[in-house]
C-alpha positions as MATLAB code, in Angstrom:
seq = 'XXXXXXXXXXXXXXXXXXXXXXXXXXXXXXXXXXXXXXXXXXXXXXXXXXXXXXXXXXXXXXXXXXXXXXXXXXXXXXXXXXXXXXXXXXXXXXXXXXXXXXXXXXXXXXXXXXXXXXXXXXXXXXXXXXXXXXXXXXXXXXXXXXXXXXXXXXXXXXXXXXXXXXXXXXXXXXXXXXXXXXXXXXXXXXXXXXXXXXXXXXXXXXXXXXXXXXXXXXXXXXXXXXXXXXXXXXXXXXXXXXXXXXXXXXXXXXXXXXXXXXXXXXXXXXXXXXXXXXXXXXXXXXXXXXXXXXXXXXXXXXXXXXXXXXXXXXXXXXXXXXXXXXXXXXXXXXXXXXXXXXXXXXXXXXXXXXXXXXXXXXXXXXXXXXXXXXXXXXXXXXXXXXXXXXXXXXXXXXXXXXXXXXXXXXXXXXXXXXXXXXXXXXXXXXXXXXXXXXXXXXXXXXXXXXXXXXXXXXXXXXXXXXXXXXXXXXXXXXXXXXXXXXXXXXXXXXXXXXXXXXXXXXXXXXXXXXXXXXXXXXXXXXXXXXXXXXXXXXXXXXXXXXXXXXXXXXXXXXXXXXXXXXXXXXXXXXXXXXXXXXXXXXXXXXXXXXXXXXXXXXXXXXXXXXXXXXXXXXXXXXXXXXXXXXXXXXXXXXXXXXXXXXXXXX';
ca = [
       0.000    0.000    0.000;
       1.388    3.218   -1.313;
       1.643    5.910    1.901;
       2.252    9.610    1.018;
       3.812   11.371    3.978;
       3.117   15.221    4.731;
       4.112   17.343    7.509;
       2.059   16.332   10.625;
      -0.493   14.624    7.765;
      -0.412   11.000    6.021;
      -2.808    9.306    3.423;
      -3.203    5.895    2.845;
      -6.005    3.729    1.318;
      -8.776    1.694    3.494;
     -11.880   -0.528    3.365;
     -15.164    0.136    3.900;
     -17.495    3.202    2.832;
     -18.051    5.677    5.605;
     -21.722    7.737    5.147;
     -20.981   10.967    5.501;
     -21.861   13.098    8.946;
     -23.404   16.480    8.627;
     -21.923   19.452   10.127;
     -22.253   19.886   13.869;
     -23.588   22.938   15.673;
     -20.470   23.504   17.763;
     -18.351   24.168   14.414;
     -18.858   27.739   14.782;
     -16.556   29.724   16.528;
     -17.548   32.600   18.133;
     -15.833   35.659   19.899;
     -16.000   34.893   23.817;
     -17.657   37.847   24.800;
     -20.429   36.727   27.179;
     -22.995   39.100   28.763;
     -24.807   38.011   31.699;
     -28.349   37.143   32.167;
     -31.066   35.561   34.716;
     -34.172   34.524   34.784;
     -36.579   36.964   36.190;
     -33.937   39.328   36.458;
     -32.648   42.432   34.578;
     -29.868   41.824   32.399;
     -26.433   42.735   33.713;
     -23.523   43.654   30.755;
     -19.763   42.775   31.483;
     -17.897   45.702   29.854;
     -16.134   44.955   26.622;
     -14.620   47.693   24.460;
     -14.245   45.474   21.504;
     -16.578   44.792   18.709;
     -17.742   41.504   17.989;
     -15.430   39.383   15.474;
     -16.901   35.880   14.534;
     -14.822   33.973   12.084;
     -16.493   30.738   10.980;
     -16.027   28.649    7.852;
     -14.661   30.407    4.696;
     -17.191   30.665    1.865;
     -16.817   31.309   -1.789;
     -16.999   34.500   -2.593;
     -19.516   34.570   -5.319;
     -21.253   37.618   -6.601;
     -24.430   37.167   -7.870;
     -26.232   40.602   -9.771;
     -28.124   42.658   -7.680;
     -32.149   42.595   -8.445;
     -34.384   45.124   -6.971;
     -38.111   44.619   -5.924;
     -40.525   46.917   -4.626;
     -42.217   46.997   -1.072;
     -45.507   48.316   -0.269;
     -46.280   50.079    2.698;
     -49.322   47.995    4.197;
     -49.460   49.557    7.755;
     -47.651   51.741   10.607;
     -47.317   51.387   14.180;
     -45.734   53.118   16.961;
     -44.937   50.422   19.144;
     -42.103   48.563   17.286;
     -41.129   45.434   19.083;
     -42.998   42.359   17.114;
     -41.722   39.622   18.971;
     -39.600   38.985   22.394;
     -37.954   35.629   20.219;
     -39.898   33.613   17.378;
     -42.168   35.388   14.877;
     -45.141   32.742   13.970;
     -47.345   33.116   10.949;
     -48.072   36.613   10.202;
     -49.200   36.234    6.685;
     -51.104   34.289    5.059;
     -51.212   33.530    1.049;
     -54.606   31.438    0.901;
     -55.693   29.110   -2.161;
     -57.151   31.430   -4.111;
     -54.436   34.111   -4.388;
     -55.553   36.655   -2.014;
     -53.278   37.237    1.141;
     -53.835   38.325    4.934;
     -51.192   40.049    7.090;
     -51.203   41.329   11.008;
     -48.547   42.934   13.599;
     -49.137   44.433   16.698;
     -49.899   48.153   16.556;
     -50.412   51.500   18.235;
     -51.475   54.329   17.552;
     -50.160   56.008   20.410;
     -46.359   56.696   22.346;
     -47.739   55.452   25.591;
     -49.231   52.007   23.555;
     -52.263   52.310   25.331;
     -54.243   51.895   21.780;
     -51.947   48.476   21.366;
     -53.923   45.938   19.523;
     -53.242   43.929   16.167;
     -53.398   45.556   12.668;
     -54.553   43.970    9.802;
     -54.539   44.449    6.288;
     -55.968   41.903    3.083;
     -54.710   41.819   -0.845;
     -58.121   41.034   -2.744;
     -55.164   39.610   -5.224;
     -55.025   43.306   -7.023;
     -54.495   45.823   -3.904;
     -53.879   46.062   -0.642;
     -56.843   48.252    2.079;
     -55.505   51.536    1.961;
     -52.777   52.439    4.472;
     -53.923   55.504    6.547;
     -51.274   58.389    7.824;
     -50.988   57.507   10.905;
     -50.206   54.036   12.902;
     -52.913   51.380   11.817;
     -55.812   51.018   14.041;
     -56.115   48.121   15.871;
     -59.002   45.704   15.209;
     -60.076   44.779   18.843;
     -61.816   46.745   21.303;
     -59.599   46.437   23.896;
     -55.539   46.299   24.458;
     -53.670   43.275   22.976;
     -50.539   41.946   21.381;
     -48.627   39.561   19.202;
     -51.482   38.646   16.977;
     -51.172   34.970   14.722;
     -53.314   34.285   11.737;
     -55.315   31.020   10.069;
     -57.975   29.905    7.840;
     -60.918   28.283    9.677;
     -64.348   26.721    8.062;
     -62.668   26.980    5.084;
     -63.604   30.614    4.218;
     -63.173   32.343    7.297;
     -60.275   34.225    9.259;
     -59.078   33.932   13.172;
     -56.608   36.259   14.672;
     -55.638   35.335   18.110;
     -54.169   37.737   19.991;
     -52.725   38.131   24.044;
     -54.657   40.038   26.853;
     -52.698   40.657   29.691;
     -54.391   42.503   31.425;
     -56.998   39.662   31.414;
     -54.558   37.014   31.256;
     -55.762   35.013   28.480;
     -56.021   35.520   24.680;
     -58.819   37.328   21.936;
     -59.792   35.222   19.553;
     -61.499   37.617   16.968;
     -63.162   36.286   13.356;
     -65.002   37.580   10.545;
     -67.055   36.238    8.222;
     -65.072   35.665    4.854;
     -61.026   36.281    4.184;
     -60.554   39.720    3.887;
     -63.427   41.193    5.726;
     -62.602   43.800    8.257;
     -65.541   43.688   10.276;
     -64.342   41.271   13.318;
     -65.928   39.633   16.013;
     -63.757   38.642   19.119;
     -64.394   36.855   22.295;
     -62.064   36.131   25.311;
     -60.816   32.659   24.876;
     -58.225   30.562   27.283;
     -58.603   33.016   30.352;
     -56.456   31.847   33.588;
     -56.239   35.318   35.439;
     -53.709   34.009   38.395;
     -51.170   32.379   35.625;
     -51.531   35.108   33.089;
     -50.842   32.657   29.621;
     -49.429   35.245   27.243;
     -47.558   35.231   23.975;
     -49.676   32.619   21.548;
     -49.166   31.082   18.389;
     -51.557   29.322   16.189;
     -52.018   26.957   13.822;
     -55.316   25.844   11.788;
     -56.343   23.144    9.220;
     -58.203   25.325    7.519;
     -61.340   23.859    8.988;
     -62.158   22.857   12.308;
     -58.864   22.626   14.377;
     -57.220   25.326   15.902;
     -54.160   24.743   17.977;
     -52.406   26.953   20.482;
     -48.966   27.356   22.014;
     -48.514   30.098   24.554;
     -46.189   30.996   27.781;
     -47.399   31.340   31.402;
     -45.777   35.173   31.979;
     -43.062   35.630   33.533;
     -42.793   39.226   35.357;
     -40.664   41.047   37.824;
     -43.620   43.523   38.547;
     -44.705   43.325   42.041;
     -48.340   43.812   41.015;
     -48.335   40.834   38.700;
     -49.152   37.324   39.934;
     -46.099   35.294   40.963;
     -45.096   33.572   38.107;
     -46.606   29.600   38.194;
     -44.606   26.454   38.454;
     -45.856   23.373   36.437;
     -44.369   19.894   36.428;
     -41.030   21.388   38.009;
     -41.118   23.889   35.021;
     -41.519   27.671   35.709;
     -43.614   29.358   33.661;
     -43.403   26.619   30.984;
     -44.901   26.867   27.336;
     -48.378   25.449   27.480;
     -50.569   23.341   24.362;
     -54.295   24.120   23.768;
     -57.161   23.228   21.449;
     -60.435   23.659   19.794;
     -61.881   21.103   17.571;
     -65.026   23.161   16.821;
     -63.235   26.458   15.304;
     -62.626   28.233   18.496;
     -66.374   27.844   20.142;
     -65.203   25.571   22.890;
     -61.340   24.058   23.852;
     -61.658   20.591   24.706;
     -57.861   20.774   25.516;
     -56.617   23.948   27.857;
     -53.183   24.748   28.647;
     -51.960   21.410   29.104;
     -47.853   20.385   29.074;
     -46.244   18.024   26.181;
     -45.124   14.969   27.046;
     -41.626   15.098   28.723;
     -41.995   18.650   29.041;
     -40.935   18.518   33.074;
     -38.480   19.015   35.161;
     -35.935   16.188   34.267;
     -34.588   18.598   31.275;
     -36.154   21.925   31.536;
     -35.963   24.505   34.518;
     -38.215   27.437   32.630;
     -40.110   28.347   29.922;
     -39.638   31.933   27.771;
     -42.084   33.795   25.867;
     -42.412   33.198   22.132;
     -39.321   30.865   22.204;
     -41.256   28.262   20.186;
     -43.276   27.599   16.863;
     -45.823   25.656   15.237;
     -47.165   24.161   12.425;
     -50.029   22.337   11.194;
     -50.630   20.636    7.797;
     -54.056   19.016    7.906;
     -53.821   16.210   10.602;
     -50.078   16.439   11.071;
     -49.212   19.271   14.235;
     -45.783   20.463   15.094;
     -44.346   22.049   17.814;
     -40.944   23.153   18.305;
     -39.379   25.246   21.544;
     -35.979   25.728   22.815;
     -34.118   28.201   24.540;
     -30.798   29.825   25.681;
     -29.657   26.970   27.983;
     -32.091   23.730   27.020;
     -32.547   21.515   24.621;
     -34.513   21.943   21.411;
     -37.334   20.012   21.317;
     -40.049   18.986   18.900;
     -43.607   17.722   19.109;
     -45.470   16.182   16.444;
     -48.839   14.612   16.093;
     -50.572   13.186   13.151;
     -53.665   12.866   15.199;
     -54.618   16.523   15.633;
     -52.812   16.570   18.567;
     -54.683   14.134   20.731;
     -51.199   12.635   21.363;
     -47.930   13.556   20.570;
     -44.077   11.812   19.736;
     -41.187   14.204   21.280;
     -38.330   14.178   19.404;
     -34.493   15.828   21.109;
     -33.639   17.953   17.368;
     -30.547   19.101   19.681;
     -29.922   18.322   23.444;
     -28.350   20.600   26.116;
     -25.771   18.917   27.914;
     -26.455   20.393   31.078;
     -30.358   20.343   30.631;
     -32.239   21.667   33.107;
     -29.864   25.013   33.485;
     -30.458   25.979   37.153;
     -29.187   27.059   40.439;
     -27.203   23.821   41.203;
     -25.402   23.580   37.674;
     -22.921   24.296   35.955;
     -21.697   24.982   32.448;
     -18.047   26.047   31.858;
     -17.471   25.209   28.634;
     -19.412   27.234   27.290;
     -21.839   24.790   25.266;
     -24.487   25.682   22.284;
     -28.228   25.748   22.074;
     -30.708   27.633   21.016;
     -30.882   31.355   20.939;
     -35.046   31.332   21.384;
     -35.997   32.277   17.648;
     -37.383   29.614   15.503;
     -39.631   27.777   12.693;
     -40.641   24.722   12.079;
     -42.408   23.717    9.214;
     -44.725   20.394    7.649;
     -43.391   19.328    4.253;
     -45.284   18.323    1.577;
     -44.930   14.564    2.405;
     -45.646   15.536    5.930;
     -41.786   15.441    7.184;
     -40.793   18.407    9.522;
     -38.436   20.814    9.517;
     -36.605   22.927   11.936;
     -34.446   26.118   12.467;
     -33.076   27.666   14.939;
     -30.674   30.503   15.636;
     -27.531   28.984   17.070;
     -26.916   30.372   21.028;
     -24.051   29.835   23.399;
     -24.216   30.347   27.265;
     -21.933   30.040   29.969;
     -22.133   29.339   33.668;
     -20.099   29.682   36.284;
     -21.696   29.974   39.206;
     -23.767   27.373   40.798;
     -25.015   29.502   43.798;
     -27.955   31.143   41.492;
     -30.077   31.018   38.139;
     -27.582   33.384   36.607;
     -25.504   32.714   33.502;
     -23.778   34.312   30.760;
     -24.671   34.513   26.786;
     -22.760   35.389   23.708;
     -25.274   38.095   21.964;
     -22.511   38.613   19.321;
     -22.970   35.147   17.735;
     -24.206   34.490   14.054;
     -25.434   30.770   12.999;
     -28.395   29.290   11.219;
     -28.983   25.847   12.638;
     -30.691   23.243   10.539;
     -32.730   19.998   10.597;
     -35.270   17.670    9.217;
     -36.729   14.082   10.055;
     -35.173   12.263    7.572;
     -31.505   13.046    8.985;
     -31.189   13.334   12.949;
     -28.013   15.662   13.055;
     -28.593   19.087   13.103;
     -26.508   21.443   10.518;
     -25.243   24.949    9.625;
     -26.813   26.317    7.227;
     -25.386   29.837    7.487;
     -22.578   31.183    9.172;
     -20.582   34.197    9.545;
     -18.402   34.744    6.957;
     -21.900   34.796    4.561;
     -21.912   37.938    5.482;
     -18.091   39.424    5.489;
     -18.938   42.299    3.211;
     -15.577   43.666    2.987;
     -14.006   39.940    2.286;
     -11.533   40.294    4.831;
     -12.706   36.489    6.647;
     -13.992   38.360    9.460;
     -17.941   39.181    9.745;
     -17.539   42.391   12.284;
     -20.462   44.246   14.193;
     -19.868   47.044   15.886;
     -20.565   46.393   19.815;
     -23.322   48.768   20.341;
     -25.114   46.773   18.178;
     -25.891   43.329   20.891;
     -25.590   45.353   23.495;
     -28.224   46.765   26.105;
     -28.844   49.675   28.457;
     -27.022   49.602   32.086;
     -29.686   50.122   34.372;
     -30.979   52.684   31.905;
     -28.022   53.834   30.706;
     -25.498   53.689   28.325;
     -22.356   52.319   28.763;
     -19.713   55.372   28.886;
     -17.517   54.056   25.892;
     -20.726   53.623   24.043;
     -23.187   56.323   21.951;
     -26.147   54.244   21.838;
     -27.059   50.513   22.077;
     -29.034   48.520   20.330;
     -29.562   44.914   21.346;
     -32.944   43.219   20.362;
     -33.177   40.927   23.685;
     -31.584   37.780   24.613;
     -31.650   36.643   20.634;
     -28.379   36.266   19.028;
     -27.334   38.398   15.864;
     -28.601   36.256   13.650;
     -32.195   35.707   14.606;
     -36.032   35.004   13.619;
     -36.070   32.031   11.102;
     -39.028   32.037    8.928;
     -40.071   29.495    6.585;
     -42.262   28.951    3.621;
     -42.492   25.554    0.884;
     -44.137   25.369   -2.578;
     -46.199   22.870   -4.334;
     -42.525   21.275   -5.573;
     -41.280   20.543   -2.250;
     -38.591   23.691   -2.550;
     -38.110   25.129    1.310;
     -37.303   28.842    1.787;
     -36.109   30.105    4.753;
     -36.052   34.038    5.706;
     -33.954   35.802    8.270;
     -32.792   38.905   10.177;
     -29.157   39.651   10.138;
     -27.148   42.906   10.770;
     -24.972   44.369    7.714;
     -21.430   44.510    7.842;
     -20.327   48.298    7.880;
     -23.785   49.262    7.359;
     -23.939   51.639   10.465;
     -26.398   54.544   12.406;
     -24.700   58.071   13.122;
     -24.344   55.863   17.177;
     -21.946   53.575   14.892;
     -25.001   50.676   15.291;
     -25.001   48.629   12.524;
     -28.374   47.936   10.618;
     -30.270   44.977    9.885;
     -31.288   43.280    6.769;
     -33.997   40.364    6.126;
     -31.925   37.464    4.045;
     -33.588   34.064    2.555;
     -32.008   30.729    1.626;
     -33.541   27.826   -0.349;
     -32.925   23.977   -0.875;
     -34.263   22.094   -3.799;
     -33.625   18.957   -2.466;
     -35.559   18.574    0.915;
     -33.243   20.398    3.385;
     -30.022   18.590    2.047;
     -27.889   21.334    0.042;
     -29.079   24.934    0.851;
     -28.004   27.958   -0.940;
     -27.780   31.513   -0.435;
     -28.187   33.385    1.267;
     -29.862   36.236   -0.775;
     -30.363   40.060    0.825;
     -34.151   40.813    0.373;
     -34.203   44.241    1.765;
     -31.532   46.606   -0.171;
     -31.283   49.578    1.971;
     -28.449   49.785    4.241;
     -29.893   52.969    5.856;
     -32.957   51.230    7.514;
     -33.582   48.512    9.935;
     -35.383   46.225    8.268;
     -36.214   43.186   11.391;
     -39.442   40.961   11.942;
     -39.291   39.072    9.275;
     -42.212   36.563    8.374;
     -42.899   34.451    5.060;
     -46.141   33.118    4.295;
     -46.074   29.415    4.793;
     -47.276   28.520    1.168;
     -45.279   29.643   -1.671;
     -46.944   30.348   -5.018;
     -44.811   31.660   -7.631;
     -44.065   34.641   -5.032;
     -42.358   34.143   -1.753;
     -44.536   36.556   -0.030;
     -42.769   38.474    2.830;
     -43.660   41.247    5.412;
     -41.458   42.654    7.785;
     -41.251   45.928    9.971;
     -38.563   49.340    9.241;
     -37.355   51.725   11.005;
     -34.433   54.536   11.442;
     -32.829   53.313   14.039;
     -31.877   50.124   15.294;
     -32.864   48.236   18.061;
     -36.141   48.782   18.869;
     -37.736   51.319   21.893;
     -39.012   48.681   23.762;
     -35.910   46.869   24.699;
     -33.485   49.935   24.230;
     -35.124   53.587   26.005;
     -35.430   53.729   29.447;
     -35.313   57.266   31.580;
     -32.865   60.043   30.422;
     -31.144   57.982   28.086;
     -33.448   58.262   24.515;
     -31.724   55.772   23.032;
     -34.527   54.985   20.554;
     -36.788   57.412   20.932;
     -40.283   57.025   18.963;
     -40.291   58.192   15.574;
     -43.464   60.676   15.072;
     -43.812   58.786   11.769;
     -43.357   55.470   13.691;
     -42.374   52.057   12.186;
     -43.809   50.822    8.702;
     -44.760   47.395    8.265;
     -43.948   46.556    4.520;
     -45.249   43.495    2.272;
     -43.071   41.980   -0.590;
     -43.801   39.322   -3.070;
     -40.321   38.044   -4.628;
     -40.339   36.290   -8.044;
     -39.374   32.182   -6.313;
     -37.410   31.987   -9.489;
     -35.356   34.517   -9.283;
     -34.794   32.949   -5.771;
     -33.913   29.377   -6.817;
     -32.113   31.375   -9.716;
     -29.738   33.154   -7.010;
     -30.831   36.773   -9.178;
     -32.006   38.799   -5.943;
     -28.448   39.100   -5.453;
     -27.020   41.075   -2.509;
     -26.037   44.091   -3.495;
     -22.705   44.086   -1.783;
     -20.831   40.957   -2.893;
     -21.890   39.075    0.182;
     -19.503   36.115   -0.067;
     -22.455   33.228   -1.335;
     -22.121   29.248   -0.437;
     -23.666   26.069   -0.611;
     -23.863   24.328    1.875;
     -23.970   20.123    1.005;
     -25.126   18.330    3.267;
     -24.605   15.380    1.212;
     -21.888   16.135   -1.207;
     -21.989   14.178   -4.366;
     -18.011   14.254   -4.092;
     -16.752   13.063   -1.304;
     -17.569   11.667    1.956;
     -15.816   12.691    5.038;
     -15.772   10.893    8.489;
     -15.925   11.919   12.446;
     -11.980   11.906   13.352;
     -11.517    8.734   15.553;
     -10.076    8.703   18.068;
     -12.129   11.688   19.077;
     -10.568   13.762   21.645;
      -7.208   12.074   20.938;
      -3.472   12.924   22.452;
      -1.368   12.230   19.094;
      -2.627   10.541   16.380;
      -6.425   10.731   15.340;
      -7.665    9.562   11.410;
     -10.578   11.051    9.259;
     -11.546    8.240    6.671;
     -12.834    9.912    3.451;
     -14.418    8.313   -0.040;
     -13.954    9.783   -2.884;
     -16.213    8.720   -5.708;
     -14.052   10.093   -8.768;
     -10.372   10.771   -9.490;
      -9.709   14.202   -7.263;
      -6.388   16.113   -8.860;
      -6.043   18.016   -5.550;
      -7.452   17.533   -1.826;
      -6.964   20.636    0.753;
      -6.451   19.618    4.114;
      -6.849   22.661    7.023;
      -6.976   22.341   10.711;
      -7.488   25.770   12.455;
      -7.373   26.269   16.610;
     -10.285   27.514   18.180;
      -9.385   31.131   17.436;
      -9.725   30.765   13.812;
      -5.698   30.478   13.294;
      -4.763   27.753   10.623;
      -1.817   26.062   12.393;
      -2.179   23.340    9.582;
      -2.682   23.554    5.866;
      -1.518   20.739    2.823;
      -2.522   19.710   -0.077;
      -2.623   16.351   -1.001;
      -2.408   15.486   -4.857;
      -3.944   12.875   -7.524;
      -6.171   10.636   -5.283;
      -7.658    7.851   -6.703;
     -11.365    7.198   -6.798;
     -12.133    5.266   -3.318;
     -12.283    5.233    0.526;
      -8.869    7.241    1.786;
      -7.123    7.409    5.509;
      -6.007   10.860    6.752;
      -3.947   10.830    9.420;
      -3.238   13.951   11.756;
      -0.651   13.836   14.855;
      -1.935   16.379   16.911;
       1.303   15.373   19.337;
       2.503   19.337   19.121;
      -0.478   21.092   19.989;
      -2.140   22.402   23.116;
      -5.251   20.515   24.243;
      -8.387   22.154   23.296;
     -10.827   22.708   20.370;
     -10.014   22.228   16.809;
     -11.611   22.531   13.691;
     -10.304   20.410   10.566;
     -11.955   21.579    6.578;
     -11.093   18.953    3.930;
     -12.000   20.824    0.331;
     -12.458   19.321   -3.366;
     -12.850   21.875   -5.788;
     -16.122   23.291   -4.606;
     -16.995   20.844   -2.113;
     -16.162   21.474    1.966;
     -16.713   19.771    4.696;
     -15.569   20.794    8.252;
     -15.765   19.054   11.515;
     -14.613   19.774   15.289;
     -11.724   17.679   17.237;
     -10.462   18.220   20.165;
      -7.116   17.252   21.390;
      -6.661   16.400   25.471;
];
């Protein structure tokens, strides 16, 4: 057996066909800049005078020409924060062409007005838009409305009450009239359940996910513990189109104590496709989780679509190196052949301290985390480096950007902040499929030297796409094209027609009042022309076509997760001392194979190439004898196809 012999690398054939492993969540490297945070607590920054720099996997740097599409202006509100986390199903594309939107609105500073605005597309226009913030359509104060189809012709909007504790369910009497009915549904005054989503089979069924609240206010109720959980994401439903609920506020199975310690407003998502119901939740510090019934949820299968190692995260535990999960944003959707699918912005915490619930976060980190049924490992599907705008292999936002008020106030090295919660930079994963099977996933993501006069950088609403069921993704594609807006909230409509059909909300600043003015420090004061809430409906072909473009040479990748190339395996041993071996197949004659290992900072402390490999199953061999123990990340390339996976040396 021939045996080529490199420095600290050697190649030699082997038996036996390896299938390939996906990329893991912990690939991503991230700057360690943690902020701290606690349940039922204000958040507490650690100073840090440097911006945020997340290297991550080198992409390709291909430009793709720029395409332009307009936005229409479909309401206005004053009150500007859309969703603590996850965004649910805004808008609504129905059979017959014509499309549905809401938002929470106000017409007033003080948000006294708050309630959910609505507009409808009769397939030509959209209601007019008035000057002022959009009215809401409820009588009385709500918030964080979700939209279906029920009794095949109608509308429900379901929408929080808190000072009732419970929800409004309002309806009218055909899609797209604005004359609304609305009852209090799912009223438990003592626990407060705030923060729903919905999902509908267009008929009889609707289903309901909400959060127990969660408040420091000494007037409210003291925040309920259920199964161990506190304040834990609850499932509800009606059978009979919202007229009774023959299930109310009850918890999934092995939703309990053994692996959760809390729940979190809107940190979950659902979907339902006729029979078939989905639920998804997860959270900085747990495990992500899904539900799915095919029985209109009269009982449920949990699946573990990533675990926390240190599930339940409480006073008593400890997590010190620094692990990932689940920022709190997140979609999950029912394919056509009634398969789901999940993402998830990627989140990192870190705990030190056993003595309380406190623990640290890393706001300042940028993943999209992928995964499906078919395949139980979960991916990246976008990392940093998409978005290095100026090419130099660092993605860098400026550190007002993630970060939040100091008890009111802005840091002292700082001119404004701008942090949207405990989400992580790259946040609110919407997704959409079309009659082919073709998933689309929107986005929110700030722009890379895109920045406020307060040196805040901007956001920007980005989709992806996979032909091929969630296996190879591509993109991803910048929707919005100004870099002198915020453009945040991003939903799709879950059915995709020839359009991707997309609203989101815009505004001057960035960051959002809610989470970022408090006292004398008008960080984000509110705008007398408030926030818009604009509707677009991109061409899917110019999608799948990568036309939209980006407008500033984004660097664009696929991402295989089965490459048609080659097939790389898990290093084994795995951590090793000295020698560790990646097995690879290779079905065609390769002229050139790259081999990189980079330390956990993102240097490259190894890089060959290996030449003319034969079609077949290959050993690598690394001796890792020279290194310090710790995290490593090794990228074999063939022409266009990478694959990278973590090691770690003891």
């Amino acid at each position: 057996m021939k045996k080529i012999y490199l420095t600290f690398i050697s190649i030699l054939a082997a038996g036996g066909l390896y299938a390939q492993s996906k990329i893991n969540s912990n690939q991503v490297v991230v700057s360690n800049t943690p902020v701290v945070t606690q349940d039922k607590a204000p958040v507490v920054q650690q100073p840090n005078p440097n911006p945020v720099v997340v290297p991550s996997k080198k992409s390709s740097g291909i430009d793709r020409r720029e395409a332009n599409y307009s936005f229409i202006k479909i309401g206005n509100t004053k009150y500007d924060q859309q969703s603590n986390a996850s965004m649910g199903k805004r808008i609504i594309l129905y059979p017959d062409g014509t499309i549905s939107a809401v938002w929470t609105t106000s017409t007033d500073n003080a948000f006294a007005n708050r309630g959910t605005g609505y507009n409808h597309n009769d397939k030509t226009n959209w209601m007019s838009v008035p000057d002022e913030a959009t009215p809401r359509i409820e009588t009385k104060r709500t918030g964080w409305p979700s939209i279906g189809l029920i009794g095949g012709n109608k509308e429900v909007i379901i929408a929080h009450s808190a000072e009732d504790g419970g929800f409004i369910m309002s309806t009218n009497n055909a899609i797209g009239n604005t004359s609304f009915t609305e009852k209090p549904i799912l009223t438990q005054t003592k626990l407060r359940p705030l923060w729903a989503r919905i999902g509908t089979d267009g008929l009889n069924y609707i289903h309901v996910i909400s959060n127990y609240a969660d408040s420091s206010a000494p007037s409210d109720p003291p925040s309920p513990t259920v199964n161990g959980v506190k304040s834990p994401m609850t499932y509800s439903r009606s059978s009979d189109g919202g007229q009774t609920w023959d299930i109310e506020h009850v918890l999934l199975p092995n939703y309990d104590s053994t692996r959760w310690a809390y729940g979190g407003g809107d940190t979950y998502a659902i979907d339902v496709k006729d029979s078939i119901v989905a639920i998804v939740t997860g959270r900085l510090g747990t495990d992500v989780s899904l539900w799915k019934s095919t029985n209109n949820g009269t009982t449920f299968t949990h699946y573990f679509v990533d675990s926390f190692p240190y599930a339940p995260l409480k006073k008593g535990t400890l997590a010190v190196d620094t692990p990932y999960c689940s920022d709190g944003t997140m979609d999950v959707l029912i394919d056509n052949n009634g398969k789901c699918h999940v993402w998830y912005g990627l989140g990192r915490v870190l705990k030190t301290d056993s003595t309380d619930d406190s623990y640290s976060f890393f706001p300042g980190i940028a993943a999209l985390m992928y995964w499906n049924e078919d395949d139980s490992n979960v991916n990246v599907i976008a990392n940093a480096l998409m978005f290095d705008r100026d090419r130099n292999e660092e993605y860098k936002v400026e550190r007002g950007t993630y970060w939040n008020l100091e008890n009111g106030i802005i840091p002292s090295d700082l001119l404004s902040v701008a942090r949207l919660g405990n989400t992580s930079i790259l946040r609110q994963p919407s997704a959409g499929i079309d009659a082919e099977g073709n998933l689309y996933v929107a986005f929110s993501m700030p722009v890379e030297g895109a920045l406020d006069d307060n040196l805040l950088n901007f956001r920007a609403i980005y989709i992806m796409f996979s032909k091929d069921g969630g296996e190879t993704w591509h993109g991803p594609q910048a929707l919005t094209k100004t870099i002198n807006k915020e453009n945040d909230f991003p939903s799709i409509a879950r059915r995709v027609n020839e359009f991707v059909h997309l609203i989101f909300q815009q505004d001057n600043i960035p960051g959002t009042n809610l989470s970022n003015n408090s006292g004398s420090a008008n960080n984000h004061p509110i705008s007398e022309s408030g926030n818009d809430i604009y509707y677009a409906a991109i061409p899917k072909q110019d999608i799948l076509d990568s036309l939209v473009g980006n407008m500033w040479g984004l660097n664009v990748q696929e991402i295989n997760s089965k490459s048609n190339v080659f097939v790389v395996s898990q290093n084994a041993p795995n951590p090793f001392r000295e020698q560790t071996e990646i097995t690879i197949y290779l079905n065609g004659y390769t002229p050139a194979l790259n081999v990189e290992v980079r330390d956990i900072t993102g240097k490259v402390i190894l890089n060959n190439k290996i030449q003319n490999l034969a079609q077949g199953n290959h050993i690598i061999s690394i001796d890792g004898s020279a290194w310090s123990s710790g995290i490593y990340f090794y990228t074999l390339t063939s022409g266009s196809n990478t694959v990278t996976r973590k090691m770690i040396v003891e």
